[in-house]
C-alpha positions, 0 to 999 in steps of 0.5 A: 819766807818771812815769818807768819807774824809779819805784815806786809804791804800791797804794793798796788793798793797799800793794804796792811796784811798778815803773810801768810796771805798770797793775795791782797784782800782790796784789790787781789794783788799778789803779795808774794816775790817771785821767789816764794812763789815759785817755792811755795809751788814746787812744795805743792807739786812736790806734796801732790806727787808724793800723795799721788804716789802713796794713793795708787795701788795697782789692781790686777784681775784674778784670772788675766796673767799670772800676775792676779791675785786668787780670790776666796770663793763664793760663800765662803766667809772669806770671800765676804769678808774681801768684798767691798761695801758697796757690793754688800749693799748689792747682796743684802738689797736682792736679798731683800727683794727676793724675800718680800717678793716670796712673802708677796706670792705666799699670802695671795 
């Protein structure tokens, strides 16, 4: 690829613009050979596989198989310290609930 400093011209329409641009900004021509553009595909494919391939984990449920993994038991500190936010939020707002409406029957 030619350096990002370059300029290159449309070669519809005649527009002066930087490289690093694909496509023309007038008439949205492509500014790129066919030669970058299949490199610069490959390394996008390339870059998404190795993201794809680093973000996926593999979750297995404790109990189906020997292949789960234990998890702590309920109320203990470990156990919440494992859980997820959401499921704290989920906690905290029955908690919550339950506590306003046992100060709601006691004050009739």
């Amino acid at each position: 690829m030619p350096a990002l400093d370059s300029e290159v011209t449309c070669p519809k329409c005649g527009e002066v613009q930087l490289n690093h641009d694909f496509l023309c900004a007038r008439c949205g021509a492509s500014l790129e050979t066919n030669e970058e553009h299949k490199e610069r595909l490959a390394v996008l494919e390339q870059s998404r596989r190795e993201a794809e391939h680093n973000d996926v984990s593999i979750q297995r449920f404790p109990g189906f198989g020997t292949n789960g993994t234990p998890f702590a038991k309920w109320g203990t500190r470990q156990f919440f310290n494992q859980m997820s936010n959401q499921l704290r939020r989920r906690y905290l707002i029955v908690i919550v609930v339950l506590a306003i409406g046992i100060v709601f029957l006691l004050s009739r």
